[in-house]
C-alpha positions in Angstrom: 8.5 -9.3 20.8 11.7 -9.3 22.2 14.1 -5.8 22.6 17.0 -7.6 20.2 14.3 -8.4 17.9 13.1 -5.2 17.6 16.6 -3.8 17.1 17.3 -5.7 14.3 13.9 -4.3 12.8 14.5 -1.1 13.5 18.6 -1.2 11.7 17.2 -2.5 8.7 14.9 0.5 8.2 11.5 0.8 6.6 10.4 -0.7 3.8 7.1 -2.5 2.6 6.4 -4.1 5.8 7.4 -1.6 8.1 7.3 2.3 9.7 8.3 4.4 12.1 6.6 7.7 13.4 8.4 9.7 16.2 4.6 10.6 18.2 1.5 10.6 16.7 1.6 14.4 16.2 0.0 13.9 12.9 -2.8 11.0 12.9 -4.3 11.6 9.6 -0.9 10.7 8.1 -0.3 7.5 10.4 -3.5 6.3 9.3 -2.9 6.7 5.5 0.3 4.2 6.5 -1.7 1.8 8.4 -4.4 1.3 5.9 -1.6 1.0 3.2 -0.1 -2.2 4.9 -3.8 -3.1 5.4 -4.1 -3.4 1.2 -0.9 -4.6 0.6 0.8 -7.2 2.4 -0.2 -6.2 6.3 3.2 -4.8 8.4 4.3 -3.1 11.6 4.1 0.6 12.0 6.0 1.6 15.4 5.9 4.7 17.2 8.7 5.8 19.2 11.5 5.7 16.5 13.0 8.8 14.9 13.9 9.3 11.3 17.6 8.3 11.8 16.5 5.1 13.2 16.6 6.5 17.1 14.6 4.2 19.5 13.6 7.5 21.9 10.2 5.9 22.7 6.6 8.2 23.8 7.3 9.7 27.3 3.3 9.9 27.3 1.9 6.6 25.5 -1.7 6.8 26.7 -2.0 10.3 25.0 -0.4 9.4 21.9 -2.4 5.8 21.4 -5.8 8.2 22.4 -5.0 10.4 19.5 -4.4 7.6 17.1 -7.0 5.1 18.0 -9.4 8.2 17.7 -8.5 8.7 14.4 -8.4 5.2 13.4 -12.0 5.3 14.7 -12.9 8.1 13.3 -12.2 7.8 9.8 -10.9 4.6 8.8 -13.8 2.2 7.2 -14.4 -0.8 7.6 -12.9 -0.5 11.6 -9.5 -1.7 11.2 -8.4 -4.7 12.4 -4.9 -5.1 14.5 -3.0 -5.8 17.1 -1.4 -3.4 19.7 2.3 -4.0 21.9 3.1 -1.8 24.4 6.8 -2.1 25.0 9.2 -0.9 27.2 12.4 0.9 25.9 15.5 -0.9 27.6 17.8 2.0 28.5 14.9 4.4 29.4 12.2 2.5 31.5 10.3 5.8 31.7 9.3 5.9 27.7 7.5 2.9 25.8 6.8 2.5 21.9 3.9 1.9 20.2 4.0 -1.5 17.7 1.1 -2.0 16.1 0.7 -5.3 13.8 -1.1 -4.8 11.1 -2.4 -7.6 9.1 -3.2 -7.6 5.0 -7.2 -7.9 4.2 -8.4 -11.0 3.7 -11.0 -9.8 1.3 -12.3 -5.9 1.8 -10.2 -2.6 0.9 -10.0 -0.4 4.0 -10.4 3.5 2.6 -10.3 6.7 4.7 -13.2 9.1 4.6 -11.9 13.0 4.6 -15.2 14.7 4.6 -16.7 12.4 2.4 -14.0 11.5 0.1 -13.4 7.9 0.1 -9.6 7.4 -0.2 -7.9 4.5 -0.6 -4.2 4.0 0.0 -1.6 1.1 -1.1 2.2 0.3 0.7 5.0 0.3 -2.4 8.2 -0.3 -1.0 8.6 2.1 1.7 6.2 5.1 0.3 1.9 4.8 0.6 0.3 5.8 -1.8 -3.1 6.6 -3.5 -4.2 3.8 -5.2 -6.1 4.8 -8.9 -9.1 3.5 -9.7 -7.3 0.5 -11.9 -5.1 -0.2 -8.3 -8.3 -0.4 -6.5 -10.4 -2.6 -9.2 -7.6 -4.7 -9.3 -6.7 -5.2 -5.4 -10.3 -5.9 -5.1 -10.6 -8.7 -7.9 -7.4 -10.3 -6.5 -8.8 -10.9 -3.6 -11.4 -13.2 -5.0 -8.6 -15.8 -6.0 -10.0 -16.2 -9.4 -8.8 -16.8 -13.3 -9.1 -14.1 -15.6 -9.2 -14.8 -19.4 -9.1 -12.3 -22.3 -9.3 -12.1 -25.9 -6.2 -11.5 -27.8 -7.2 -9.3 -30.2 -6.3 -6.1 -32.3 -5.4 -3.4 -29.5 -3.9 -6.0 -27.6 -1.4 -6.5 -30.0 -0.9 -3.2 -31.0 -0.5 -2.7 -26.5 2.2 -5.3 -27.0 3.9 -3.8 -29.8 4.1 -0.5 -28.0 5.4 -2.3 -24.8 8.4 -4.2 -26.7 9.6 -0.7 -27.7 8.9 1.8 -25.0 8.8 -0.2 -21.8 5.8 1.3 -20.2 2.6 2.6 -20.9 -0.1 4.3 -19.0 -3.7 4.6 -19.8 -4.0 7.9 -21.1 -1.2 6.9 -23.8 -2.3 3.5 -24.4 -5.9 5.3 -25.6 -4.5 7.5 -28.1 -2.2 5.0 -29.1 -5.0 2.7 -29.7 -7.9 5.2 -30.7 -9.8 3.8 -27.5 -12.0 5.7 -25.0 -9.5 6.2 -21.9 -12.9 4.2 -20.3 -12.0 0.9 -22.5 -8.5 1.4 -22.1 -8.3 1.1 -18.3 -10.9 -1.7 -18.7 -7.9 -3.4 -21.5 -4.9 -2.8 -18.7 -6.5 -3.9 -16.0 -7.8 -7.0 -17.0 -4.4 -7.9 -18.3 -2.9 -6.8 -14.9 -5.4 -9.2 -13.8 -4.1 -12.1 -16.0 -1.2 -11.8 -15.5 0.3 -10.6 -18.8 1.2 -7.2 -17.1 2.2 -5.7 -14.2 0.5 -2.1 -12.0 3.4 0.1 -11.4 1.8 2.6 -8.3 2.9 6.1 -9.1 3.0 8.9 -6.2 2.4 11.6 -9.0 0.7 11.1 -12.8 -0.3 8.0 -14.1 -0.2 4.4 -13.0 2.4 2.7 -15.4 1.8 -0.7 -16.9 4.6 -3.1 -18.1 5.0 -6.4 -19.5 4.9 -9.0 -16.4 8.3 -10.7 -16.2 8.5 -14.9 -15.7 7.6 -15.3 -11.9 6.9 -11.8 -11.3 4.0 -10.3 -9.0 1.6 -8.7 -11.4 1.3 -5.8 -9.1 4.2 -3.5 -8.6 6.7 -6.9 -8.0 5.3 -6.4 -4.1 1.2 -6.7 -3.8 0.0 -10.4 -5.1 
């Protein structure tokens, strides 16, 4: 990568496909982001650059890449593929950033294990995110590059109907709405998520939210296809 390259990256801020860590002073949140671009569309995650968009650059970059690639090692499964540049910063020739490229899974979700708890996380806009059980199932099945059918039936129009009015729904509504089991109403939004009659909104807090898909729309979130 060239050094005007990598300006322009760094002016136009963060965002699905890209973030910024000063050091690596906390790895178990740098590897939350990495895995997110990892289950999303694959991005860049450089370290080095401030909040404010500051390319300072790591006075010490063999310490700070042995503290991330041991927690990359240690608790990211499957190992994690990507791809490391080591570049120098222009004006100060004694500090170098950290750009790892990052690219989206071809077919398996990456998860972190924190003392046994399998998480999985997901890149929306320029937040990650815990991905619910419906983001998982359906990251997962879309991956397999394969049509989905459904039956039109009685709580599918009634879904639709509640939809035209309110805009959103998640599946805690959409099962008392529907005098479902919350079990058959994630099954419902899901699959319909999966055909492409509605769209996963990822939420950092509460609830996934579920929306009629728009004409030409990603059915995930407008950003994870």
């Amino acid at each position: 990568m060239e050094w005007q390259e990598l300006k322009r990256l760094v002016r136009q801020g963060e965002g699905l496909h890209l973030e910024f860590k000063l050091k690596t002073s906390h790895p178990e949140k740098i590897i939350k982001e990495m895995i997110a671009f990892a289950n999303t569309e694959g991005g860049m995650l450089i370290v080095g650059v401030s909040d404010d968009l500051q390319i300072k650059g790591v006075k010490f970059p063999d310490e700070e890449l042995y503290v991330l690639k041991k927690a990359i090692q240690k608790h990211i499964f499957p190992a994690l593929d990507y791809h490391l540049d080591i570049m120098q910063v222009e004006d100060r020739k004694e500090r170098e950033l950290l750009i790892f490229h990052i690219p989206k899974s071809a077919g398996l979700l990456y998860f972190i294990d924190e003392q046994g708890n399998k998480k999985v996380y997901v890149r929306v806009n320029d937040k990650t995110i815990q991905a619910s059980k419906e983001m998982r199932t359906i990251l997962l099945e879309k991956r397999k590059n394969k049509s989905f059918r459904f039956r039109y039936g009685a709580k599918e129009q009634l879904l639709m109907r509640y939809l035209a009015e309110h805009g959103h729904i998640n599946v805690s509504t959409f099962a008392e709405v529907a005098g479902i089991s919350k079990r058959m109403a994630s099954r419902t939004l899901t699959l319909l998520v999966l055909a492409n009659v509605l769209t996963i909104l990822p939420q950092e807090q509460g609830e996934d939210l579920f929306r009629a898909l728009e004409p030409e729309e990603p059915s995930v979130n407008g950003q994870i296809r």
